[in-house]
C-alpha positions as CSV (number, residue, x, y, z in Angstrom):
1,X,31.4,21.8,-1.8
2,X,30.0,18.5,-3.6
3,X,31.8,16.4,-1.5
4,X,30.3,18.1,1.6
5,X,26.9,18.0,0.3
6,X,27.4,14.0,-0.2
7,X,29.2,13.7,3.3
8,X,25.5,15.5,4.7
9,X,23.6,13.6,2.6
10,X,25.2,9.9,3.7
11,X,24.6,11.5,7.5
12,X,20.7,11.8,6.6
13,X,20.7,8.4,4.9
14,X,22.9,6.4,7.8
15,X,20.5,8.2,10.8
16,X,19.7,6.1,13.5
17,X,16.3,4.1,13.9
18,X,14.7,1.6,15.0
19,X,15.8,-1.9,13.1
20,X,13.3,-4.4,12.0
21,X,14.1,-8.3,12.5
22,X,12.2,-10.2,10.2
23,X,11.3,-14.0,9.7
24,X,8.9,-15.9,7.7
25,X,5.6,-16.7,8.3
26,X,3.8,-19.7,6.8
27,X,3.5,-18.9,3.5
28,X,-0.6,-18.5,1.7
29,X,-2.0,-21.7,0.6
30,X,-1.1,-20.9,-3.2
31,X,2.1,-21.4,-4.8
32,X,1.6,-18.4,-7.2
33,X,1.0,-16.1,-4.2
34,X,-1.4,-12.9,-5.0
35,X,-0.6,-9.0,-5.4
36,X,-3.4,-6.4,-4.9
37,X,-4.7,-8.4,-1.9
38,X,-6.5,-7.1,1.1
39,X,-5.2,-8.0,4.7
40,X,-6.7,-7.3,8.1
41,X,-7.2,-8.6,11.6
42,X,-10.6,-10.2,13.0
43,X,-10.9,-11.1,16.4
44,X,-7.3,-11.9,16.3
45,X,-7.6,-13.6,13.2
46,X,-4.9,-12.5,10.4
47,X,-7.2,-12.9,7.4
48,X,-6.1,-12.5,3.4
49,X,-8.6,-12.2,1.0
50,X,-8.7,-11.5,-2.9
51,X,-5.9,-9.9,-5.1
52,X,-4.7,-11.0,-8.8
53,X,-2.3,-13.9,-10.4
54,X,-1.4,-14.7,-13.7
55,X,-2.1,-18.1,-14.0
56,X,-0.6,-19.5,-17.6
57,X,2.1,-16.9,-19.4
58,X,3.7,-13.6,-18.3
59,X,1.8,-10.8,-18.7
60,X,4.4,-9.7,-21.6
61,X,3.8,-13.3,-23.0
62,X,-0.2,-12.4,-23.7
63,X,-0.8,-13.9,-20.4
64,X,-4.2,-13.5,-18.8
65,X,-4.6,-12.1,-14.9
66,X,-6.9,-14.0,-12.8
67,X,-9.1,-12.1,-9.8
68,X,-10.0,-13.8,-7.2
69,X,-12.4,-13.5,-3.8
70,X,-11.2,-16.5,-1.2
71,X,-10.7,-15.2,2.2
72,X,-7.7,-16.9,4.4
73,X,-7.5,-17.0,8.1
74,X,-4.4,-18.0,10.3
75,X,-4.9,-17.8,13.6
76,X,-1.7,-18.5,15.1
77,X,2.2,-17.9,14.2
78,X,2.8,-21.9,13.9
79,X,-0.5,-22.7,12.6
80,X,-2.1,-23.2,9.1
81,X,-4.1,-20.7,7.0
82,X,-7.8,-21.8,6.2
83,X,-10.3,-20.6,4.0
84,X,-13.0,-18.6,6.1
85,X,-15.0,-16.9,3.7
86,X,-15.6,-15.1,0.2
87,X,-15.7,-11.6,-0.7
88,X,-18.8,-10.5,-2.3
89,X,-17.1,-10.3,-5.8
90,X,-13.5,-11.0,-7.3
91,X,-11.2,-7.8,-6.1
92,X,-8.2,-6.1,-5.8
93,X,-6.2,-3.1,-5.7
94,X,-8.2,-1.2,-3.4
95,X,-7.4,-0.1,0.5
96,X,-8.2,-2.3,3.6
97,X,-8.1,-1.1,6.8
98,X,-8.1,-2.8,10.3
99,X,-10.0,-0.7,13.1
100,X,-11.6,-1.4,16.5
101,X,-14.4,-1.8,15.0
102,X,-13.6,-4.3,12.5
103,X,-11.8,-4.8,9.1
104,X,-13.0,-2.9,6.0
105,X,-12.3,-3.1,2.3
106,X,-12.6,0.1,0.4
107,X,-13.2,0.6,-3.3
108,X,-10.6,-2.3,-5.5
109,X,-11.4,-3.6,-8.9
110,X,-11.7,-6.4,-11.5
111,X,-10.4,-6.5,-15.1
112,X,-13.3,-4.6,-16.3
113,X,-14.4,-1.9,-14.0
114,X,-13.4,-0.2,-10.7
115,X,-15.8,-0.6,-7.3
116,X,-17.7,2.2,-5.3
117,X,-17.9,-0.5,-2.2
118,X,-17.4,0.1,0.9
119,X,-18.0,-3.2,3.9
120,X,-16.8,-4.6,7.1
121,X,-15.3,-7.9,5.9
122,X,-17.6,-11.2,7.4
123,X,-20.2,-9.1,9.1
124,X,-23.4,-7.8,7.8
125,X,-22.8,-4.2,7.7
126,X,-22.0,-1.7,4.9
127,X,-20.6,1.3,4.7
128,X,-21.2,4.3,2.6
129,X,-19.9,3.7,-1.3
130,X,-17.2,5.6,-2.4
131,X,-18.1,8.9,-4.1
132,X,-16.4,7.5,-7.3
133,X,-15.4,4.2,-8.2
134,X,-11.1,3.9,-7.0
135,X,-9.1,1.3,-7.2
136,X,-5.6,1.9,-6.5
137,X,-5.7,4.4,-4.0
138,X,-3.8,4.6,-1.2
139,X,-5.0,5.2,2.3
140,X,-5.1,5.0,6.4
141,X,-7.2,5.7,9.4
142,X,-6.4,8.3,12.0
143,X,-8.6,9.1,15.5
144,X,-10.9,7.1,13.6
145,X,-11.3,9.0,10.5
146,X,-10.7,7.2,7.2
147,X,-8.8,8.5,4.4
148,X,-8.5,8.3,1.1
149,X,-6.1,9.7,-1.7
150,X,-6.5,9.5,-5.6
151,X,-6.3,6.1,-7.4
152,X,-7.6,5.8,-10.8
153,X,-11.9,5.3,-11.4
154,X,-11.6,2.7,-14.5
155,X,-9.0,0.5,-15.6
156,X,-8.2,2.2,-18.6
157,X,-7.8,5.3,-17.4
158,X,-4.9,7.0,-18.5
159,X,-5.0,10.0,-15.9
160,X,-5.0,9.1,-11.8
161,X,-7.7,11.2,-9.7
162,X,-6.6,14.3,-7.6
163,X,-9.3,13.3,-4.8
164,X,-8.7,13.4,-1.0
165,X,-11.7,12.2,1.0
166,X,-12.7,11.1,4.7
167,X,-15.3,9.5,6.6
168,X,-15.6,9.6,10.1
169,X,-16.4,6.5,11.7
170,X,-17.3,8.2,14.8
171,X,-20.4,9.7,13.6
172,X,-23.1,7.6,12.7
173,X,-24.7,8.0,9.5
174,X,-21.6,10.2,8.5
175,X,-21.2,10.2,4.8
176,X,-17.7,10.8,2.6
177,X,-16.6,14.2,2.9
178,X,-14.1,15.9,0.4
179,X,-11.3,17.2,1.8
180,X,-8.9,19.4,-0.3
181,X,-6.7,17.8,-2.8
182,X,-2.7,17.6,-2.7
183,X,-1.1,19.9,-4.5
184,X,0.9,17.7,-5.6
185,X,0.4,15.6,-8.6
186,X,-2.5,13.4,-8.7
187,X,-1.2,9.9,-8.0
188,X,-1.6,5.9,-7.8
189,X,-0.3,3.3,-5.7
190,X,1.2,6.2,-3.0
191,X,1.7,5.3,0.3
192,X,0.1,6.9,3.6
193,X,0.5,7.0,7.1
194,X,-1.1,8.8,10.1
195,X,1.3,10.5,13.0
196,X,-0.7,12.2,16.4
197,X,-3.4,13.5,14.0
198,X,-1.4,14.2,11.1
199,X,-2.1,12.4,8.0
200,X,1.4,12.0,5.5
201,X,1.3,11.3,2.0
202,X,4.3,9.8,0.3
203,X,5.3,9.1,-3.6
204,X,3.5,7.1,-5.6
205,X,3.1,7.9,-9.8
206,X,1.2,10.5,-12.1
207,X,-0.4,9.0,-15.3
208,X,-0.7,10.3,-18.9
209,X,-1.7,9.0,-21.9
210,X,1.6,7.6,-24.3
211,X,1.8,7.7,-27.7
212,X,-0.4,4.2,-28.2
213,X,-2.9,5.9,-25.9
214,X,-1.8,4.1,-22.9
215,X,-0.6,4.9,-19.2
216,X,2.6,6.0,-18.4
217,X,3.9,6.8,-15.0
218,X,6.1,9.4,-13.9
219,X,7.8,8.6,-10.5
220,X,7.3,10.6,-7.5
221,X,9.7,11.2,-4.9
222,X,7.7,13.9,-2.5
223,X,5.9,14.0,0.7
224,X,3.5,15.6,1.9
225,X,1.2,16.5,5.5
226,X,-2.2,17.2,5.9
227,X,-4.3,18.9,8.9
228,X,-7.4,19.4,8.9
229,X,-7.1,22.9,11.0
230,X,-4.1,24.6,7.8
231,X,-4.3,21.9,5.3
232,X,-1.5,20.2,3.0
233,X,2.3,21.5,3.7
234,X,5.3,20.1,1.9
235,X,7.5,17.7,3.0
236,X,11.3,16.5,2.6
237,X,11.4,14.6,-0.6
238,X,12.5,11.5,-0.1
239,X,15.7,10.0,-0.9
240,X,14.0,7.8,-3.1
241,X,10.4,7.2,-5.4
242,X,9.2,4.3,-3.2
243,X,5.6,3.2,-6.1
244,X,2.7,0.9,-4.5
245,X,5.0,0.2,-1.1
246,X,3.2,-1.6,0.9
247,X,0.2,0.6,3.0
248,X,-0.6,1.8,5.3
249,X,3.0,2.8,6.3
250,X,4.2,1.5,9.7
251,X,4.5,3.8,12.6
252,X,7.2,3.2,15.6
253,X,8.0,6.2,18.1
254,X,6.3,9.0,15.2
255,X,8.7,7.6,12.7
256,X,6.9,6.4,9.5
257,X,8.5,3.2,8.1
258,X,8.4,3.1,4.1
259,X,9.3,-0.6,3.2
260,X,10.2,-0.9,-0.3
261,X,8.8,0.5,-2.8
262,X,9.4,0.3,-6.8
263,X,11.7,2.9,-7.3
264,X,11.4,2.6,-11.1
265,X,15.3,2.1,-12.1
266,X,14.5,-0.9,-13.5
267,X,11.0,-0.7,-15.4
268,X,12.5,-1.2,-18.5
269,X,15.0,-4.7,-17.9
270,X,15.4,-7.2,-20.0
271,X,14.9,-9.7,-20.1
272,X,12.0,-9.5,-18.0
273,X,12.2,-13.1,-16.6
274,X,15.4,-11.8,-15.3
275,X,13.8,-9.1,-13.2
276,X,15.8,-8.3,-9.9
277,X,13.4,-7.7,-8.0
278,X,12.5,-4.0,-6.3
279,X,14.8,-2.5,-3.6
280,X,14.8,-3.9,-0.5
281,X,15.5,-0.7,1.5
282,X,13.6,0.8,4.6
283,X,13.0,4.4,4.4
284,X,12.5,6.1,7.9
285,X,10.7,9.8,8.0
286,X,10.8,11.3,11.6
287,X,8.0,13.5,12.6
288,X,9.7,15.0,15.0
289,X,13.3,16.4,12.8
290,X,11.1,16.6,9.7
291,X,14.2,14.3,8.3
292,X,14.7,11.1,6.4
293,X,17.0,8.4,7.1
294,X,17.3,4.6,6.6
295,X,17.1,1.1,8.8
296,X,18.3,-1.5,6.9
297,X,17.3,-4.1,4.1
298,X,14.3,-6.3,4.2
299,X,15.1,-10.5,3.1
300,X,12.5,-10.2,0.4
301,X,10.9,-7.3,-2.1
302,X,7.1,-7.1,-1.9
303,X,4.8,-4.2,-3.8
304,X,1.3,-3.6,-4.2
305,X,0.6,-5.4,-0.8
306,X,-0.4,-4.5,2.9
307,X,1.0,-3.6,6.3
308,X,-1.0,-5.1,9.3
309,X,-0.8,-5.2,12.7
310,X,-0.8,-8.9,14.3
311,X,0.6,-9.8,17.6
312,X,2.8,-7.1,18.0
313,X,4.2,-7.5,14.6
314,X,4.2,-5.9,11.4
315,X,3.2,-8.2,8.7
316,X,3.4,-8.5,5.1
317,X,1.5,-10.9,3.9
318,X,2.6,-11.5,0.0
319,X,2.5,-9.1,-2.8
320,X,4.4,-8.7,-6.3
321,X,8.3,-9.7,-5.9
322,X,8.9,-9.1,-9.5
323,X,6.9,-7.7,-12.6
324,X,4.3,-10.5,-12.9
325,X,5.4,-12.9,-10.4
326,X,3.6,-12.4,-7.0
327,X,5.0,-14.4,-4.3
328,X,3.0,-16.7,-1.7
329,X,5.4,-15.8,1.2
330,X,4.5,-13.8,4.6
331,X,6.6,-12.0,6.4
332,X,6.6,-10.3,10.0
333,X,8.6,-7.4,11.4
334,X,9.2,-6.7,15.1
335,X,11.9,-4.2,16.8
336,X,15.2,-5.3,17.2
């Protein structure tokens, strides 16, 4: 009987789907490289702005994390990224989000305190404030609807938010409406995608307060789907806890690609200069079967970073290859 059960579940695992080819991009205009960034797309502009670095020691060394609010533009594949702007404030670790009708920035943080803001990125428009102050929320747009799902509201909280909200670019004036919460737990740095409608919600970690009063995570592996006509319905859990993959997920033919992910195997390894890095795996959830399966390895392993679409690619424009170390590299996807 067990060795069935393994036989069906290397069938899931070794499913078919569609491959990504992957190849560099030129890399940001800072050796260190940045993690909590924002990415987005203006008028065909890939653009990269904010995110953190440490920028003398380790953070295990005492070191100190820097914030930062340049905005880089590249414009073409060959070409060379630019500055093009500021944010209005040091930021990172919120949501950013490429629409039609521009890219916004959603909520983030500094060292000190989380952000209610909500703007299109270089143009004079805001957007309603969150309802609370979020940073490391997860979130995506769908027939022009914004979500958003928990985060944390302060840096030193020790418990993530259970919140699920929407605004609805559509309507003007429209302010952010509170949808009903997952049932599962609540949850930081999850990963979501949209699908005809449907908006999915996968892994991420639940918080509590540890015996020195500080954070802990517990990993999650499950899935979820939400409609607004019947609400949240349990997925398929996934083969494996995929923390602060890059978001929003990828979609190609109703499959949602989940690339990477901190799986937590390794969140204790020492020495910690020796980190390996975070797996490198693709996980592949199809709408249609309701299943999971996998399409290969990615060359690099990027968290707490962004999906965009540019040029009929995917990219993934830096992130945190290792506990401390963010990497300067960008990368691009496209079907094999």
């Amino acid at each position: 009987m067990l060795r069935l059960l393994l036989s069906l579940m290397s069938l899931l695992l070794t499913a078919s789907a569609a491959d990504l080819q992957w190849s560099p991009l030129p890399a940001l205009p800072d050796e260190r490289g940045f993690a909590g960034a924002f990415a987005g797309v203006v008028d065909g502009t890939l653009m990269v702005a904010g995110g953190t670095h440490f920028i003398d020691k380790m953070p295990w060394e005492g070191g100190t994390k820097c914030w930062y609010d340049t905005i880089f533009g590249l414009s073409k594949t060959d070409g060379a990224w630019r500055v093009v702007g500021k944010l209005p404030k040091p930021n990172g670790y919120g949501v950013s989000i490429t629409t039609p009708a521009g890219w916004m920035i959603l909520g983030g943080g500094d060292a000190t305190e989380h952000f209610r803001e909500v703007f299109w990125v270089l143009k004079a428009a805001q957007l309603p404030p969150l309802p609370k102050p979020c940073a490391f929320m997860c979130g995506c747009e769908s027939d022009g609807v914004i979500y958003l799902c928990g985060g944390i509201e302060a840096p030193t909280a020790t418990t993530a938010m259970s919140t699920f909200w929407s605004l609805d670019l559509k309507q003007p004036g429209a302010a952010w409406q509170e949808r009903p919460p997952c049932p599962g737990k609540p949850r930081i740095l999850a990963c979501m995608a949209a699908v005809d409608g449907v908006v999915h919600l996968f892994s991420g970690a639940a918080l509590h307060a540890g015996k020195d009063g500080k954070p802990e995570r517990e990993w999650l592996n499950d899935a979820w789907a939400y409609e607004s006509a019947s609400g949240w319905k349990k997925l398929p859990n996934m083969p494996r806890v995929a923390v602060a993959a890059p978001n929003p997920a990828p979609v190609i033919d109703s499959k949602i690609y989940i690339l990477g992910g901190d799986d937590g195997a390794n969140v204790n390894f020492e020495p910690k200069e020796k980190h390996p890095g975070f797996p490198r795996s693709i996980l592949v959830f199809d709408v249609k079967s309701q299943t999971w399966s996998h399409s290969g390895e990615m060359p690099f392993s990027l968290v707490t970073t962004n999906t965009v679409s540019w040029q009929d690619h995917i990219v993934i424009p830096g992130g945190e290859a290792r506990p401390g170390v963010r990497s300067p590299n960008v990368w691009r996807g496209t079907i094999k």
